[in-house]
N, C-alpha and C positions, 0 to 999 in steps of 0.2 A: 415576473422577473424580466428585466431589459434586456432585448436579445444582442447577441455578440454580433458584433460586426465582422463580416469576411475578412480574415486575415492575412496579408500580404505574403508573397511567397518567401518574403527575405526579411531583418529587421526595415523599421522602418525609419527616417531622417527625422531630424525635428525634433525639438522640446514639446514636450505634453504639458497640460495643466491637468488640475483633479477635474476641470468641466468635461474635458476631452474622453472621460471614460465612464462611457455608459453603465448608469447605475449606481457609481458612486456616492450620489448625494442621499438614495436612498438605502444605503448600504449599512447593516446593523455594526456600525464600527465597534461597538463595544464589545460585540462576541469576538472580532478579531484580537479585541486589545488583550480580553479576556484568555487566547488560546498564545499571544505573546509572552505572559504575564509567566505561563508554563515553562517559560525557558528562562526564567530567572531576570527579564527587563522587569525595571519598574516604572509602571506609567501616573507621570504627574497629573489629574486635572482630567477632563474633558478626554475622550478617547478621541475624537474625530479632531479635536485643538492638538494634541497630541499628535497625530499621523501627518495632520495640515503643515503644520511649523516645523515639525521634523526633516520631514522626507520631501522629494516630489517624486512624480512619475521619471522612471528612466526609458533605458530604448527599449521597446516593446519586439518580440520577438513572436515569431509566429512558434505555437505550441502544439506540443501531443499530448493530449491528456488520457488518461486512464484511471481505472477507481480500484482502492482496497479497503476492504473489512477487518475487522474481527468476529472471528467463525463460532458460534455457540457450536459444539459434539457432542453428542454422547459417547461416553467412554467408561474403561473398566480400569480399577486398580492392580488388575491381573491379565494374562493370559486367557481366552477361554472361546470354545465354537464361535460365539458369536462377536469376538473383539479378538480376533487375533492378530494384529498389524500394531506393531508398538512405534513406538516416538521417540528419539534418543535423545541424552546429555551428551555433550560434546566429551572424548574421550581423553584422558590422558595422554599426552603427547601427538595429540591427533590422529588422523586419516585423509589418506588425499584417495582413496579408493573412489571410483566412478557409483554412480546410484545405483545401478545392475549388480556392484561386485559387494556392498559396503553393509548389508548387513549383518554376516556372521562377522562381520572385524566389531560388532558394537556388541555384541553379548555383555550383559551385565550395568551396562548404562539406561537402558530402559525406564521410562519414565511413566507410562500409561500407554494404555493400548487401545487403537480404533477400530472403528468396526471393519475397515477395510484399505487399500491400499490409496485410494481414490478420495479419500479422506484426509489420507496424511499431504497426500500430494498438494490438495489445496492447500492445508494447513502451512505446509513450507513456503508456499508462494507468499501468500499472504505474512506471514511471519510473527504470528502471535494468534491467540484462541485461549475462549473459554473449555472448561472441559467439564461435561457433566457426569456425575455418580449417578446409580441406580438406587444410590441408599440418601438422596439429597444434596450430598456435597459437590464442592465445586474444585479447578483446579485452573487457577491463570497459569497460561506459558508465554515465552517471549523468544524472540530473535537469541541468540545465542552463539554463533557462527556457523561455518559451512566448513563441509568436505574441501575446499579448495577449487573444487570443477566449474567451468564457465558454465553463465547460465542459460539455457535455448528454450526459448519458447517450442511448445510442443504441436500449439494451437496455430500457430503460424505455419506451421510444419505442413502440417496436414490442413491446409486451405491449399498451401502453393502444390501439394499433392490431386487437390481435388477430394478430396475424401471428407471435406466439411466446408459450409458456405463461407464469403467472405465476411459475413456480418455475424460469427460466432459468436455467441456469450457463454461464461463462463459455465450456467446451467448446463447448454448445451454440451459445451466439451465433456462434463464429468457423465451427463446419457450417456455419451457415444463410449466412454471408456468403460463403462459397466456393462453395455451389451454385450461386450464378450471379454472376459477380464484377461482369457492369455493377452488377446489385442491390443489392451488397457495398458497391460505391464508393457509390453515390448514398445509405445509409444511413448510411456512416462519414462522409463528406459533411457532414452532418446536425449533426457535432461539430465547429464550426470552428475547436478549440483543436489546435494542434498545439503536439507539442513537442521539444525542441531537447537535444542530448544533448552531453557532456564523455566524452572519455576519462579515466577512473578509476582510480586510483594502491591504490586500498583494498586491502590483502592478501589473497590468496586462498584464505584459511581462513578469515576474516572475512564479516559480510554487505556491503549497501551501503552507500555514506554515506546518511545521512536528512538530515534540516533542521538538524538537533542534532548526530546524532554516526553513527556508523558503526551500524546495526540489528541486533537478535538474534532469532532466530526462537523464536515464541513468547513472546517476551519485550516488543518493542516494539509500539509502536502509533503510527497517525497521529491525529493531531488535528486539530479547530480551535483554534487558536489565539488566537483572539478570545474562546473561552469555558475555553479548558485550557491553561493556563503547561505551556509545555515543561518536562520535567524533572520531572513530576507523579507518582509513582506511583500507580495506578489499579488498584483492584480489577477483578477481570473477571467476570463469572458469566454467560456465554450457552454454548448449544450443546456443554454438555458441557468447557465451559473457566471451570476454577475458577482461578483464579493471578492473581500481582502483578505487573504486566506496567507499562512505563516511558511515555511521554508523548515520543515521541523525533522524528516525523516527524510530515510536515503532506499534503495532499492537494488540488489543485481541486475534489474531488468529495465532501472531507470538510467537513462545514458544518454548523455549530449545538453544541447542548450537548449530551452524552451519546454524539456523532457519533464512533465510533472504527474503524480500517481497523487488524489485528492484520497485521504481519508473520510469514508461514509459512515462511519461507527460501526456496530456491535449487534451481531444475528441475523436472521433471515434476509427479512426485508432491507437492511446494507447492506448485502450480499449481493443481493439483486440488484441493485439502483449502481452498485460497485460497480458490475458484471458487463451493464449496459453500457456504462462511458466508456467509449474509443474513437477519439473525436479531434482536430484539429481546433485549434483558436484561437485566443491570445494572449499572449503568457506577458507581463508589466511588470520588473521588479520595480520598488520603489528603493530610490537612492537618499542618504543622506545629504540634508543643503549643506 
């Protein structure tokens, strides 16, 4: 893959062409046209004939990228020693209670239960998961809303504390909160957004739903929306990811201009490759001629 070039501290001047952006020409446009295609455009003809004639490069913006998954679990359709941490349906008439105070308000919404609290936490970040049975079945969840509470990174928390290095990954944050779980809790604590899940109809060859439309891995991205119309196509250029990836999902934690979360797809090994990106670089929407 063509490496990113250093990205300016501020946007930059200038009209771009497609030569101007490293990688482009080798760039599987058809999996991007493919991951558009998800949110109900219809593309005439040739994908890269289609991107070329349509759009061009706009002002390039220096970016913050970060990565999410979707989580494979195990899980139980009950209560029990070993899965006692449940996952709520968003509640009739809601809850604005903080993450500390908000679960005897959920009694009864209960959807399935994890094996533990460290579990769920991810599961809410990330905002959708597979869920596995002990008897083979399976159970998609999705984004569904929140408690109402702002959302605080925990892991930021506890770097600017000292208590974890600056180069965390996700891995590492969920170590540190198991080694001693009051610890865990009273850190997760810290986030008092919690959120609220739907069971999920999405086919299971497919990714999640996003904001927009169902996600492709490698292909989408979440946004702000406040500063990036969904349905954007966006240049990519950080951490070894050159490619035309979509504008398809949004984020609590995603915020400002140039702010983008790359969906990695589904289990382990996304999880990880997710966990890794935290990286600066260059974020291109592409604008209509």
């Amino acid at each position: 893959m063509t490496a990113a070039r250093v990205p300016s501290a501020a946007p930059e001047t200038g009209r771009l062409s497609f030569s101007d952006l490293p990688g482009w020409a080798e760039d599987d446009l058809d999996a991007a046209a493919a991951a558009l295609r998800q949110g109900g455009v219809t593309i005439d003809g040739d994908a890269r004939s289609y991107f070329e004639t349509r759009f061009r490069p706009g002002v390039p913006l220096r970016g913050h990228f970060t990565g999410y998954y979707e989580p494979e679990l195990d899980a139980a359709r009950g209560p029990s020693a070993e899965f006692p941490c449940p996952i709520h349906a968003p509640p009739v008439g809601g809850v604005g209670a903080p993450r500390a105070e908000i679960e005897p308000l959920l009694a009864g919404y209960e959807i399935a239960w994890l094996r533990d609290p460290v579990d769920r936490f991810f599961l809410q970040v990330q905002g959708s998961g597979r869920l596995r049975f002990a008897d083979g079945g399976t159970l998609r969840v999705g984004y569904a809303g929140t408690n109402g509470q702002p959302y605080v990174s925990i892991g930021k928390r506890l770097i600017e504390r000292g208590l974890l290095g600056p180069n965390l990954t996700a891995e590492a944050l969920k170590a540190w909160l198991r080694v001693d779980p009051a610890r865990g809790l009273r850190a997760m604590a810290e986030n008092p957004s919690y959120v609220f899940f739907k069971v999920s109809d999405a086919p299971a060859g497919q990714g999640p739903q996003g904001t927009l439309c169902q996600v492709t891995a490698l292909r989408s991205l979440a946004v702000d929306p406040d500063h990036t119309l969904l349905g954007t196509p966006i240049w990519v250029e950080v951490a070894g990811h050159a490619r035309l990836c979509i504008a398809q999902d949004t984020g609590s934690a995603i915020k400002g201009a140039g702010r983008a979360d790359l969906f990695f797809g589904t289990g382990d090994a996304a999880g990880r490759a997710a966990g890794a990106l935290n990286a600066m670089g260059r974020f291109v929407p592409l604008v209509p001629r």
